[in-house]
C-alpha positions in Angstrom: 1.3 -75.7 96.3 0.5 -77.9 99.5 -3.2 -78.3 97.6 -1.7 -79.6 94.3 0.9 -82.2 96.0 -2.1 -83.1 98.4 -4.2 -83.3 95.0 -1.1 -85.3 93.4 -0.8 -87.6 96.5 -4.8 -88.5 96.0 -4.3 -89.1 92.1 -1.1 -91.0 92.9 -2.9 -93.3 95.4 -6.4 -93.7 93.6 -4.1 -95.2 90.6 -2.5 -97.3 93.3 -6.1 -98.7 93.7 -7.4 -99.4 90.5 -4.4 -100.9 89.5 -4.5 -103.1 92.6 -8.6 -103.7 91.9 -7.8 -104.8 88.5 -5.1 -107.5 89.6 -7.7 -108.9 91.9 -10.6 -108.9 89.1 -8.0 -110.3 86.4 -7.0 -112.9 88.7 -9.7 -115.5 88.5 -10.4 -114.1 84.9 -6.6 -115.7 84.3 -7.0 -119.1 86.5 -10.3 -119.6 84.2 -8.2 -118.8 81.1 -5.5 -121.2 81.9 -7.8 -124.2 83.4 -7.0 -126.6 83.4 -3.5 -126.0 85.3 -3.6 -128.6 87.9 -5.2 -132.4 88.1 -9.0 -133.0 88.2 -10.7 -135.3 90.6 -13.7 -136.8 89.4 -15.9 -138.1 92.0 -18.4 -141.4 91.7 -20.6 -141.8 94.8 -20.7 -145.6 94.2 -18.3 -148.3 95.1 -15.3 -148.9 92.8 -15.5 -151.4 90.3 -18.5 -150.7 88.7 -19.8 -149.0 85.0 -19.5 -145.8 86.9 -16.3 -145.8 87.6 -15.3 -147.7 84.2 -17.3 -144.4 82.6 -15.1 -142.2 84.2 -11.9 -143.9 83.7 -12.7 -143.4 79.9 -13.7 -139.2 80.3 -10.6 -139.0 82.6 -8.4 -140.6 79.9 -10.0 -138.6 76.9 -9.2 -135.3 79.5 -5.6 -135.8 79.8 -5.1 -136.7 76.3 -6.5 -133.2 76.0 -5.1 -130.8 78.5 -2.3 -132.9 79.5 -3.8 -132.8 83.1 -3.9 -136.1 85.2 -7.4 -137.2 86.0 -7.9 -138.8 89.5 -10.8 -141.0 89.4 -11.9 -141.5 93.5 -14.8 -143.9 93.8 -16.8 -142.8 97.7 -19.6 -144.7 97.5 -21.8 -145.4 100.8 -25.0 -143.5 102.3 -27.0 -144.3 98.9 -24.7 -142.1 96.9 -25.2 -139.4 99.4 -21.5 -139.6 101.0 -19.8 -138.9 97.6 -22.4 -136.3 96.8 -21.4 -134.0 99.5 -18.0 -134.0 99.2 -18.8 -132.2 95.7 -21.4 -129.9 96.9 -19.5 -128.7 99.6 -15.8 -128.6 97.4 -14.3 -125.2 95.9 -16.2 -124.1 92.7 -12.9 -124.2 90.8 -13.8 -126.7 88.2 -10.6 -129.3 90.1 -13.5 -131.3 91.6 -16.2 -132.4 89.6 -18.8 -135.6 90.4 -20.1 -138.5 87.8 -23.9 -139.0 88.7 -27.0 -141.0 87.3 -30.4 -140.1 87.3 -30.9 -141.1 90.8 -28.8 -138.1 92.0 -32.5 -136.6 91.8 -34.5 -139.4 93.5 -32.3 -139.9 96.5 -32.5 -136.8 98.6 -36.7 -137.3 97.8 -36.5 -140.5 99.6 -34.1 -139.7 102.5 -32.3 -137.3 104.4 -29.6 -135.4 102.1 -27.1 -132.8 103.3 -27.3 -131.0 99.6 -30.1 -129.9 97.5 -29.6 -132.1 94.2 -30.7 -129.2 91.8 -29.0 -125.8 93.9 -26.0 -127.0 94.7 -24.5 -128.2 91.8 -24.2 -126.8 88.6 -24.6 -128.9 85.3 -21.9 -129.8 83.3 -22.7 -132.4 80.6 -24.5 -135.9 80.3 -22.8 -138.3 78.7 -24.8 -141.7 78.3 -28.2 -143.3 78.3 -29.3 -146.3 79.7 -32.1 -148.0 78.9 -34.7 -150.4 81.1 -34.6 -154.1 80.3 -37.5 -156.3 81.5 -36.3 -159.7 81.7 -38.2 -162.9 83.5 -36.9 -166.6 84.6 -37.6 -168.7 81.5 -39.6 -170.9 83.8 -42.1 -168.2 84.1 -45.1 -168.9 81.4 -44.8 -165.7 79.7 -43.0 -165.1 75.5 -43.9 -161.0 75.4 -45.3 -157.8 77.3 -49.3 -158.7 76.5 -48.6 -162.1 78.7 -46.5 -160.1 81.0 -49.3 -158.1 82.3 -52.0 -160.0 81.7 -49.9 -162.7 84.1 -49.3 -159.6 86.9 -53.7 -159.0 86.7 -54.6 -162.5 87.6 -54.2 -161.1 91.1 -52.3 -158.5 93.4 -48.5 -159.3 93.6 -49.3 -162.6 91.3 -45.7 -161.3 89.9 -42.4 -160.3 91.4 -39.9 -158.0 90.7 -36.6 -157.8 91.9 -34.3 -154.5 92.4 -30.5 -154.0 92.6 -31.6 -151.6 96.1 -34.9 -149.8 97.0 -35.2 -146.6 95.5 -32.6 -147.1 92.9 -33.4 -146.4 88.6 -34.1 -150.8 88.6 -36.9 -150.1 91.5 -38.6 -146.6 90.0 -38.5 -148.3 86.7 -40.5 -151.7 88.3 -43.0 -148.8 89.7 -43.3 -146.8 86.9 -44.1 -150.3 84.7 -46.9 -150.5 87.2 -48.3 -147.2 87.2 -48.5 -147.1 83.2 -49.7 -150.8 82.8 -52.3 -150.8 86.2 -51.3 -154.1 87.9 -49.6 -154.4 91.6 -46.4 -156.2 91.8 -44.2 -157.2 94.5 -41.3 -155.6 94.9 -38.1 -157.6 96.4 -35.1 -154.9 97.0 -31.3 -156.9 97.3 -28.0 -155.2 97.5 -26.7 -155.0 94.4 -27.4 -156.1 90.9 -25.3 -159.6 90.8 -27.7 -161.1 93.6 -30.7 -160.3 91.6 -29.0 -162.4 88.3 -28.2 -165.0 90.4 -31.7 -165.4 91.9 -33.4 -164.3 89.0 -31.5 -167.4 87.3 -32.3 -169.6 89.8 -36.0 -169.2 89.9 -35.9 -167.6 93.1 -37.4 -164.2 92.1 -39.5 -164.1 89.1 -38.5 -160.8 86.8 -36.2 -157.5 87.3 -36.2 -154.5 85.3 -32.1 -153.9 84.7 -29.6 -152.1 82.6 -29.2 -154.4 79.6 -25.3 -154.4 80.7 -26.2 -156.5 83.5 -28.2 -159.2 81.6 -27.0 -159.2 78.1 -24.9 -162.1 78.5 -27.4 -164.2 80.1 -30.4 -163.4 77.7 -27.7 -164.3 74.6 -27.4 -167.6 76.2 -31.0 -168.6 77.0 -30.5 -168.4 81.0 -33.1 -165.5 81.1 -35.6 -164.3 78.7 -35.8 -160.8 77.7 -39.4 -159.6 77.3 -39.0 -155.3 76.4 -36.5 -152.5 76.2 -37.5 -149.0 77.4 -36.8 -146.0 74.4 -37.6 -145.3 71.3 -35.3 -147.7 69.5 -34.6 -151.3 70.2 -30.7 -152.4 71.9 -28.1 -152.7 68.8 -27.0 -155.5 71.0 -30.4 -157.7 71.5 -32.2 -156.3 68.1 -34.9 -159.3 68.7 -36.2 -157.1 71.8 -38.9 -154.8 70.8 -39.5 -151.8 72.7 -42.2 -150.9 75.5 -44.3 -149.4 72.9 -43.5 -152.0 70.2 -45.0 -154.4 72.8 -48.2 -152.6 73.9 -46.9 -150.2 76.5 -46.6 -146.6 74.8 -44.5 -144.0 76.4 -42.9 -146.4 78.8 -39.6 -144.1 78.9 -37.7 -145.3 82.0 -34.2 -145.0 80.2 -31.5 -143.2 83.2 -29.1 -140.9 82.2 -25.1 -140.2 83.3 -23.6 -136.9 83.6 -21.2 -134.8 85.4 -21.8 -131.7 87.7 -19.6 -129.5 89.7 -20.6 -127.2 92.5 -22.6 -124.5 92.2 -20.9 -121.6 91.9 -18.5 -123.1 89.2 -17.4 -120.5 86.6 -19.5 -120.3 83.5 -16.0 -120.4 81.3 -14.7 -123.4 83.3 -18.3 -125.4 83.0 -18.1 -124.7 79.3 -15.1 -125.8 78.5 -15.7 -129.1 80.3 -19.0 -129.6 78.1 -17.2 -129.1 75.2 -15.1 -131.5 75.9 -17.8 -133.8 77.1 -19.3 -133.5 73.5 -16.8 -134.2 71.9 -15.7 -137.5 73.6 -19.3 -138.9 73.6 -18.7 -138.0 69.8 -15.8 -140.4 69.5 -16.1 -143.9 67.6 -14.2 -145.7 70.9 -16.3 -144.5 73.0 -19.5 -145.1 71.1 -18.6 -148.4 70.2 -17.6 -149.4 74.0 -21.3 -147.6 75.4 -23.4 -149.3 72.6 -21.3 -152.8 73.4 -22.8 -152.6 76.5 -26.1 -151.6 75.9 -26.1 -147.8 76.6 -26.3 -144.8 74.0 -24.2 -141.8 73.8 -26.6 -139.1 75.4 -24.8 -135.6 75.2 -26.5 -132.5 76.4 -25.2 -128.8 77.1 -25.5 -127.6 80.8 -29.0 -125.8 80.2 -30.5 -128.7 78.5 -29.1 -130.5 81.4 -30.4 -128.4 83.4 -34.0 -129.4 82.3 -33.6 -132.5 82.2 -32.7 -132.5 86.3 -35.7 -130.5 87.1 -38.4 -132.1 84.9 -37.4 -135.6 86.2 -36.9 -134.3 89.8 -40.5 -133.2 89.2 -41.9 -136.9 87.4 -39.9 -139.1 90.0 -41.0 -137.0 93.1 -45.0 -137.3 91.8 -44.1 -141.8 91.5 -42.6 -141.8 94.8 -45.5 -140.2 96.4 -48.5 -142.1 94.2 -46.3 -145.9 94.6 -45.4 -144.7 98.6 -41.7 -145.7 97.6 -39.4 -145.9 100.6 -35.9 -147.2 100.6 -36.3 -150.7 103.2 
């Protein structure tokens, strides 16, 4: 008899166990289920005010139309995005704190001390837009397209400036990358921000800038700067007299910088997902398209593994400029 009860007593507490194992295991299982339960905080790593934050405004709207979930958008810019960065890398992997990156998320931590990897700690989520390179000069430089452009930059060494909203940034690769591809040697003026280089670039003081067409669509619609080429395959719905790099004599000039969201690594499959999803289908919407394209960039939805590539491969073709052009942020 003892045996049996003793027997009992094991069967009794063994069930105890499982059952207790099985809460555990069905607890994150549930909190994945119900996401999302609690507000989101998206993160940009730039200063507020800018397209950026604007961007997220819109996906943090379409969110809680959604799920009903307030979306806090928290602009920490600083370090050269590296500040907001790390607050996302080293945040729970719940799916609550999620960051809203461009391409440059990969080109940083190649040109300066980063506490993150940009491609293991953070797991893809979505991209969401596209923007394109536009070359614009001062009108008072003696050049009409791309074949004058370049043929202006090969009278001599530096014979042409270029101006950059910050060393290192998608306005400076894309400046280098130009060079590369068309073999001439530039100078390369760095300022703080995109709104000096319009000013100057108005002004005569700097001679051409490669730029999101955002930032100079205003000005090349009212003659104050001359737009020479757009980067992609397809010219700006907004400036259709631009051609294209390739239209112009530069094939394959693709220097067009994507937008997308990541969470930390570590984030649940179910809860990355969902937020794709979602992703898709607000890049899908006519509002949204129509405010991107009004502003020069292109819906540009991918899944988390496309993302995926997309990080490494231009991790990869950034890292081999930075080394050939001996980029450094100044």
């Amino acid at each position: 008899m003892q045996t049996t009860k003793t027997g009992g007593s094991r069967f009794l507490i063994a069930g105890f166990l499982v059952a207790a194992i099985a809460g555990v295991a069905a607890t994150p299982v549930l909190a994945q289920q119900n996401y999302p339960s609690k507000p989101i905080r998206i993160v940009t790593p730039y200063a507020p005010g800018g397209s950026t934050s604007v961007a997220s405004r819109w996906i943090g709207e379409k969110f809680t139309e959604a799920w009903g979930q307030q979306v806090i958008v928290d602009a920490r810019g600083g370090g050269n995005t590296t500040i907001g960065t790390d607050i996302i890398a080293k945040s729970p992997p719940d799916g609550y704190n999620i960051i809203f990156i461009a391409m440059t998320h990969v080109v940083v931590p190649q040109l300066m001390a980063a506490p993150y990897d940009p491609i293991k700690d953070f797991t893809p989520i979505a991209t969401f837009d596209l923007a394109e390179e536009l070359l614009v000069v001062y009108p008072g430089v003696p050049v009409n397209n791309l074949k004058e452009y370049i043929a202006l930059a090969k009278t001599k060494p530096d014979a042409v400036n270029f101006a950059s909203a910050g060393s290192g940034g998608a306005n400076h690769l894309a400046g280098e990358l130009f060079a590369s591809m068309a073999g001439v040697k530039m100078l390369h003026i760095p300022y703080k921000g995109s709104a000096l280089v319009i000013t100057d670039l108005m002004g005569g003081q700097v001679q051409s800038s490669f730029m999101v067409p955002i930032n100079a669509i205003t000005q090349v619609k009212a003659g104050k700067l001359r737009a020479i080429a757009v980067s992609g395959s397809k010219r700006l719905s907004a400036l259709p007299q631009v051609p294209t790099f390739t239209e112009a004599g530069l094939p394959n000039y693709d220097a067009g910088f994507w937008r997308g969201l990541l969470a930390p690594a570590g984030t649940p499959k179910a809860i990355v997902d969902k937020l794709s999803a979602e992703v898709g289908r607000i890049v899908a919407m006519p509002d949204i398209r129509e405010k991107l394209q009004s502003q020069g960039q292109e819906p540009f939805y991918n899944a988390p593994d496309q993302f995926a590539e997309i990080m490494k491969a231009d991790y990869a073709r950034y890292g081999r400029l930075i080394k050939t052009a001996n980029i450094k942020i100044e």
